[in-house]
C-alpha positions as CSV (number, residue, x, y, z in Angstrom):
1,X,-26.6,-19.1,-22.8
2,X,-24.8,-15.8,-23.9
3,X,-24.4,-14.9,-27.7
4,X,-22.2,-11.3,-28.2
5,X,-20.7,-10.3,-31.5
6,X,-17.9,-7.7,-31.8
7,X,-17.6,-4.5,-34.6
8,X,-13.7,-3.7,-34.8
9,X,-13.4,0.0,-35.9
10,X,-10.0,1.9,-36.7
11,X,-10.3,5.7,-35.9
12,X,-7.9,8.5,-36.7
13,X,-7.0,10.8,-33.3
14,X,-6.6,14.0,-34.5
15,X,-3.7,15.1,-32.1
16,X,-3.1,18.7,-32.9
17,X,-4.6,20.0,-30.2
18,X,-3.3,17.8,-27.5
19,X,-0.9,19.5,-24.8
20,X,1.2,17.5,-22.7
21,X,0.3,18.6,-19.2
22,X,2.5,17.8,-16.1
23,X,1.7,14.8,-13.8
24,X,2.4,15.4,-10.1
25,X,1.9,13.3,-7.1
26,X,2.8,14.2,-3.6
27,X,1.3,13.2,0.1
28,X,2.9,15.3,2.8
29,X,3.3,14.5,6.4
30,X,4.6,15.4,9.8
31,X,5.4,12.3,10.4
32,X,7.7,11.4,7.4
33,X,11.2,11.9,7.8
34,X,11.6,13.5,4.5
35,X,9.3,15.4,1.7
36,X,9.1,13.7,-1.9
37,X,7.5,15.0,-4.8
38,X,6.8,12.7,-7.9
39,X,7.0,14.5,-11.7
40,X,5.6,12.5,-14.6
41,X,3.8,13.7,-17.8
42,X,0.6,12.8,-19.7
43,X,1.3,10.8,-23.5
44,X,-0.6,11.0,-26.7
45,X,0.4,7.8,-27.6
46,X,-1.4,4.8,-26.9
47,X,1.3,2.5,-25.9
48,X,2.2,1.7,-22.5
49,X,5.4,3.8,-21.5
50,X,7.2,3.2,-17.4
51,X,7.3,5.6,-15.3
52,X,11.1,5.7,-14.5
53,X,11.5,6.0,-18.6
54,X,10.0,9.3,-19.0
55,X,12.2,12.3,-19.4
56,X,11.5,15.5,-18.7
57,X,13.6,19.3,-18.3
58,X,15.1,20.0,-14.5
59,X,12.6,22.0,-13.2
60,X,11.9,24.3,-10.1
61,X,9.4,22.8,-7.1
62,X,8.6,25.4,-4.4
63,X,7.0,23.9,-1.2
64,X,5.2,27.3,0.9
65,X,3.5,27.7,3.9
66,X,2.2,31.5,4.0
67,X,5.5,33.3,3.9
68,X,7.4,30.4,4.7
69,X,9.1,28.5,1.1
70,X,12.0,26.2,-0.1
71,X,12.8,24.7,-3.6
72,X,13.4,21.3,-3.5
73,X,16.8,19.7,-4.7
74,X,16.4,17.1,-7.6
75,X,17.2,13.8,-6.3
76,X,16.3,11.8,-9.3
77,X,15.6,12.3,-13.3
78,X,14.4,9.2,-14.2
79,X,12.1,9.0,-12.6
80,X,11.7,13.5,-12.1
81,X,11.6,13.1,-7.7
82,X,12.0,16.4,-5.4
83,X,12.3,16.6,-2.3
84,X,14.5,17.7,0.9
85,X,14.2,16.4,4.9
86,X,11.9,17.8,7.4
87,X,15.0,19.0,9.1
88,X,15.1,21.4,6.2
89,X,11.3,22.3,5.9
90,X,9.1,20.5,8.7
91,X,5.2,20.2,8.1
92,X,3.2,21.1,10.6
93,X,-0.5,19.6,11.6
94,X,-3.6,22.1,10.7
95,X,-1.6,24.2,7.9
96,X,-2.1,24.8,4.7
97,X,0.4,23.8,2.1
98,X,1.1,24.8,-1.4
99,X,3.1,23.5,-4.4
100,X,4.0,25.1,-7.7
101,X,6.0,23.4,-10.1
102,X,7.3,24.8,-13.7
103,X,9.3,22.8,-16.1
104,X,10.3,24.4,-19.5
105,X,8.1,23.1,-22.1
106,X,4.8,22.5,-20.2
107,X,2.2,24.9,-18.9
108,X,3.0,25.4,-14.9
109,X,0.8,23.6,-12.6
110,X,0.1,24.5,-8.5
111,X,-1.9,22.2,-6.2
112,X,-3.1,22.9,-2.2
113,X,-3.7,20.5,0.8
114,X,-4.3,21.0,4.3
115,X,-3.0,18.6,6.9
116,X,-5.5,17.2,9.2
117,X,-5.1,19.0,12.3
118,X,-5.8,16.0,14.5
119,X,-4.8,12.7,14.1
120,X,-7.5,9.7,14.5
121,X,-6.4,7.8,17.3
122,X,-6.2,4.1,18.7
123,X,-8.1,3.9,21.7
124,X,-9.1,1.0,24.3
125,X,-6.8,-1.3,22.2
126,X,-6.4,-5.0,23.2
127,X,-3.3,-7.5,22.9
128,X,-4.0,-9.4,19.3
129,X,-5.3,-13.2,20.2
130,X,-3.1,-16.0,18.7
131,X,-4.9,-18.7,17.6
132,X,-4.4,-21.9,15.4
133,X,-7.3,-23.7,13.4
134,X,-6.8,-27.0,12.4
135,X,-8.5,-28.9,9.2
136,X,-9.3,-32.5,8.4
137,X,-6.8,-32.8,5.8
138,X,-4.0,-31.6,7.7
139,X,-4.4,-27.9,6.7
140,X,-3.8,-25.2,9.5
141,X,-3.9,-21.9,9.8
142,X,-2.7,-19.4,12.4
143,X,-4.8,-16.5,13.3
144,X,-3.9,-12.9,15.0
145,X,-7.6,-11.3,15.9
146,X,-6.9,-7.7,16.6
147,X,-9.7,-5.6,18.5
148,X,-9.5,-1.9,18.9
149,X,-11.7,1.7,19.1
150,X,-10.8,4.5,17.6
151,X,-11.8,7.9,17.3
152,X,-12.9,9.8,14.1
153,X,-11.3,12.3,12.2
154,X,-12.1,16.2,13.4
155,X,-13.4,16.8,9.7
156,X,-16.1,15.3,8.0
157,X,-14.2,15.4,4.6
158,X,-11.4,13.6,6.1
159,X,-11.1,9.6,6.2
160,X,-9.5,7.3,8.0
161,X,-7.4,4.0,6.2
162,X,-6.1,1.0,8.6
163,X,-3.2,-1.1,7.4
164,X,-1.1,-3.1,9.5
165,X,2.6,-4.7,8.8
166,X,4.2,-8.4,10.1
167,X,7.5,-8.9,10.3
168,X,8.8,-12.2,11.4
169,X,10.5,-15.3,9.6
170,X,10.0,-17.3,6.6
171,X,11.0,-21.4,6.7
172,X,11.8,-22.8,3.2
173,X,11.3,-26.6,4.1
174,X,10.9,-29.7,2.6
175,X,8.5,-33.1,3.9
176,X,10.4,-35.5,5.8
177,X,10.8,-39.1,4.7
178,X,8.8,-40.3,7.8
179,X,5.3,-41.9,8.2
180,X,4.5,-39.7,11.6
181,X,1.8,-37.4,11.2
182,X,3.4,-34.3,12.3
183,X,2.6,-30.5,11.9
184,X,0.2,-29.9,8.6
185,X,0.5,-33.5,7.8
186,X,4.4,-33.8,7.8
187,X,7.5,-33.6,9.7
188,X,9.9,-31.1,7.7
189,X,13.3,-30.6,7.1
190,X,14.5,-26.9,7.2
191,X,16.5,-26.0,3.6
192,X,16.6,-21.9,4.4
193,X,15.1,-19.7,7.2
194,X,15.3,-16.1,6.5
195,X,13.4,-12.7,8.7
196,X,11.0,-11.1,6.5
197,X,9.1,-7.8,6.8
198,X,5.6,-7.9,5.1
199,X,5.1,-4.6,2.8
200,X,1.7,-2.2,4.4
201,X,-1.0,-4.3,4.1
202,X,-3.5,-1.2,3.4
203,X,-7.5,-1.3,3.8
204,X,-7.9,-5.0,5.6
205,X,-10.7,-5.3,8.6
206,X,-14.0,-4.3,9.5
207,X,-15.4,-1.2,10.7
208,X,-18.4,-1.0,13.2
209,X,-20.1,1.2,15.8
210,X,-21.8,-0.1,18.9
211,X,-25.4,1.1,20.1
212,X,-23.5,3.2,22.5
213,X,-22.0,5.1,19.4
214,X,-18.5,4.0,20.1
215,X,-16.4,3.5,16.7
216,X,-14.8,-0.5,16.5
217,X,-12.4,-1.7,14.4
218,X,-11.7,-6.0,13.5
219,X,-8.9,-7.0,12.0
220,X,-8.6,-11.1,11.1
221,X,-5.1,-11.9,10.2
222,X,-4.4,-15.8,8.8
223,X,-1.1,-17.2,8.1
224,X,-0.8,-20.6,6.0
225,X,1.4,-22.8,4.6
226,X,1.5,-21.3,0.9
227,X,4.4,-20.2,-1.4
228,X,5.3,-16.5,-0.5
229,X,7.0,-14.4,-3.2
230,X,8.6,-11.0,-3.1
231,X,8.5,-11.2,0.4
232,X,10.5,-7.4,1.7
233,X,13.4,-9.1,3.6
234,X,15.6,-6.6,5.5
235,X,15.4,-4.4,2.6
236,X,15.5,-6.8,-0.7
237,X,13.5,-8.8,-2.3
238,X,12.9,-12.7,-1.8
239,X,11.3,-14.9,-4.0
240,X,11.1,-18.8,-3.7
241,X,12.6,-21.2,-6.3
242,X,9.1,-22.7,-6.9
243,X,5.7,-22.1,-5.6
244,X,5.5,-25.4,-4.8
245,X,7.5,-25.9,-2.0
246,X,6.1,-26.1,0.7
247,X,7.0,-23.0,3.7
248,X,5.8,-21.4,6.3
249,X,5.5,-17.8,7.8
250,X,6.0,-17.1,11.2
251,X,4.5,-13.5,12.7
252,X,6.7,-12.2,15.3
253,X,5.6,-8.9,15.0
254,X,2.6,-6.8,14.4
255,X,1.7,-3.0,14.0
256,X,-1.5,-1.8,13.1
257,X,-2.0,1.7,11.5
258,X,-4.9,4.2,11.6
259,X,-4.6,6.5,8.5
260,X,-6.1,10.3,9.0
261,X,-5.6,11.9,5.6
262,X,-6.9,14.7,3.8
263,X,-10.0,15.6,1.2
264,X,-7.8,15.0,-1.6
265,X,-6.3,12.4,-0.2
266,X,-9.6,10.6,0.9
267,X,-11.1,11.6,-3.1
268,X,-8.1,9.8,-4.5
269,X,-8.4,6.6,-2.4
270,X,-12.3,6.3,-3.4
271,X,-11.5,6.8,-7.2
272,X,-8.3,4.0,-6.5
273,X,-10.9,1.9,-4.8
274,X,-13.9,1.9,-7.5
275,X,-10.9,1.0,-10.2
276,X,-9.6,-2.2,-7.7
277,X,-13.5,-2.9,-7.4
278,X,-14.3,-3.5,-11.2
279,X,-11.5,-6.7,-11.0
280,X,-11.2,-9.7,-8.9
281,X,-8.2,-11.8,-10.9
282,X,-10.7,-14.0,-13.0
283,X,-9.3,-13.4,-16.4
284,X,-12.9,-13.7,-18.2
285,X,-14.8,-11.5,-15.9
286,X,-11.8,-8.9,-15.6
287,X,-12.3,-8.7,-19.3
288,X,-15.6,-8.8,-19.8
289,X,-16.0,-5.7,-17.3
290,X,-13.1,-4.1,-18.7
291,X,-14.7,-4.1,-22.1
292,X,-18.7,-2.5,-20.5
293,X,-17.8,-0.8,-17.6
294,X,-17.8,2.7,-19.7
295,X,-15.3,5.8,-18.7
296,X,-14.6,5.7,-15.3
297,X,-13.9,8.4,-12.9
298,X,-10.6,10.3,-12.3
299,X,-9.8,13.0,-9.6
300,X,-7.2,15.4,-9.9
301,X,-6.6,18.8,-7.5
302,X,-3.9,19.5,-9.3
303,X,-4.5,23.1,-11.3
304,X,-2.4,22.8,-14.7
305,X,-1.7,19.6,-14.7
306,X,-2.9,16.0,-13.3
307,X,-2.2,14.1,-10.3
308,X,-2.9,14.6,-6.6
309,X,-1.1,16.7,-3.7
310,X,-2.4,15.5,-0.6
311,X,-1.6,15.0,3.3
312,X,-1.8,12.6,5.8
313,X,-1.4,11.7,9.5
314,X,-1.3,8.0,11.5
315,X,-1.2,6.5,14.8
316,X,0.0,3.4,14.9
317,X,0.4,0.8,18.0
318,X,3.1,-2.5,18.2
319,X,2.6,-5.8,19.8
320,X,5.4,-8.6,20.1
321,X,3.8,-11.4,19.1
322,X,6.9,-13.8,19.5
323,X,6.3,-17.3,20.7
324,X,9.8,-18.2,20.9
325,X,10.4,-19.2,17.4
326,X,13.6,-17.7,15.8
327,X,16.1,-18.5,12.7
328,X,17.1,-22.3,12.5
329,X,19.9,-23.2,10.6
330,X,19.4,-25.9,7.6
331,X,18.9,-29.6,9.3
332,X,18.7,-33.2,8.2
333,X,16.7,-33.6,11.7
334,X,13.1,-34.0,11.0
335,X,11.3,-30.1,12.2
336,X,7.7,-29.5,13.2
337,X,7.0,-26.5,11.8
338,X,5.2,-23.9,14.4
C-alpha cells in the first residue's frame, strides 16, 4: 500500500530578466524537393500558446555553403516558415551548411550541420512475407515480415532511423444478417471503401548483428480489424463515424526507409526519445512520472537561440504487396472481407 501527501506552493517568477530568444528548427536534405525553415519564439508565460498563433517581425534567413548563400522567401507568418526549392539552392552530401537568422526585436541566432556524406544503405533485402494468423474467437490478423541488411553510417556520431509507410484501402463495413461463419466471425456488408496512405511510421523493428558481423534489420507489421482514425487519404484527412464499426485495412503497398542523419540530428532524436519513454498512455502512471521524473534533458545547437538545424539522408526500397484486392462499391451482397 502507497500513502503520498502533497505541499501546494505559489511562487512569484521574477521575469525581468527573461529575454525572448528565437526558436528555429530545420533538417536539410538532398533528397527533399524543397528547403523549409521553421521560426517560433520562447514565452515567459506559463500557459500553453500554438505554434501557428505566434507572431513574430519578417525577418532575413540566409542559407550558405562557403561562399555560396541565398535568403529565403517567407512563405508563411503564422506560423514564421522560410524556405525556397533545391532548384534554387541544392544541398549537396558531405558539406557543411550554415544558417543565420535575425528578426528585429530578438538577439540573432546561427546554427551548423553537416550532411552525412554517405547514405546507410539497404542491402541483401528480401520480398516482405504475407501472412494471416487466425484466433479462437474469430480474431485475425495479417502480417508483412520484412527482412533486410544494411550497412552503417560512415560516422560514428551519425545514426540511422527505419520507418516504413502502407498505402492501400480502408473498408467501412457492417456484419451481415447471416448465421455463416465467415471472415473474423462475419460475413459483411461494404458501407464505404476508400485508398488510404498511412503517415511515416518512424522507429518500428528490431536491430541485430550476426556472429559474422553483418548488420540485420526485422520489421513485424500487423493489420487488424480495429477502428482507424485520421487515416492520410490522398491528401485529407479521414476519420470514421464511430470507433465501433467494425473495418478493415488492406496493405497494397509497402516502403521501408533507412534514415542516415546527422550529430544534431541523431542528439535530437535521443532527447525526443527519453521524453516518449517516460509515458505509455496509462493516465495514473503518466502522472505519477510526470510529477518525479525531475528536469529532463533538452539539446539545442542552435547559438542565440533554441531549436535544432540538422541534416539527413535515406534509402528507401518498395514492394507491391497487392493481392488483388481493390475499391468495391457499397453492396447489400454479403462480402468476406480479405
Amino acid at each position: 500500500m502507497l500513502f503520498s501527501c502533497v505541499r501546494e506552493e505559489f511562487l512569484d517568477l521574477d521575469y525581468s530578466r527573461f529575454e525572448t530568444k528565437l526558436v528555429l528548427f530545420s533538417v536539410i536534405s538532398p533528397q527533399t524537393d524543397s528547403i523549409y525553415v521553421a521560426l517560433s519564439k520562447i514565452c515567459s508565460e506559463l500557459d500553453s500558446i500554438e505554434f501557428d498563433s505566434i507572431s513574430l517581425p519578417t525577418g532575413e534567413v540566409i542559407l550558405s555553403c562557403e561562399e555560396n548563400k541565398i535568403q529565403l522567401k517567407q512563405l508563411s507568418a503564422k506560423p514564421a516558415v522560410y524556405g525556397c526549392t533545391q532548384t534554387e539552392y541544392p544541398i549537396e552530401r558531405g558539406k557543411q551548411y550554415k544558417i543565420n537568422v535575425t528578426v528585429d526585436g530578438y538577439p540573432p541566432v546561427t546554427a551548423k550541420t553537416t550532411v552525412p556524406a554517405r547514405f546507410s544503405k539497404w542491402h541483401n533485402t528480401k520480398q516482405p512475407v504475407y501472412g494471416i494468423t487466425n484466433y479462437p474467437d474469430y480474431h485475425s490478423e495479417y502480417t508483412f515480415n520484412f527482412e533486410s541488411e544494411w550497412i552503417l553510417p560512415e560516422k560514428e556520431s551519425e545514426q540511422n532511423y527505419f520507418a516504413y509507410r502502407g498505402k492501400g484501402i480502408i473498408y467501412v463495413l457492417e456484419p451481415a444478417l447471416d448465421d455463416t461463419i465467415g471472415y473474423r466471425g462475419f460475413q459483411y456488408r461494404v458501407l464505404d471503401s476508400i485508398p488510404y496512405q498511412s503517415p511515416l511510421i518512424v522507429n518500428e523493428g528490431v536491430q541485430s548483428t550476426t556472429d559474422k558481423g553483418v548488420n540485420m534489420f526485422s520489421l513485424l507489421i500487423k493489420e487488424d480489424c480495429a477502428g482507424y482514425e485520421e487515416v492520410i487519404t490522398e491528401g485529407f484527412e479521414y476519420s470514421m463515424t464511430t470507433s465501433y464499426t467494425p473495418n478493415g485495412r488492406i496493405i497494397q503497398y509497402l516502403t521501408f526507409y533507412i534514415f542516415t542523419v546527422d550529430e544534431h540530428f541523431a542528439a535530437y532524436k535521443e532527447m525526443c526519445g527519453l521524453y516518449d519513454s517516460e509515458f505509455d498512455g496509462n493516465v495514473i502512471r503518466d502522472l505519477f512520472f510526470s510529477m518525479y521524473k525531475g528536469i529532463m534533458p533538452s539539446y539545442t545547437n542552435v547559438e542565440g537561440g533554441y531549436g535544432l538545424f540538422g541534416s539527413f539522408g535515406y534509402d528507401s526500397v518498395f514492394f507491391d504487396v497487392h493481392h488483388g484486392y481493390d475499391l468495391i462499391k457499397p453492396t447489400q451482397e454479403p462480402f468476406y472481407a480479405p
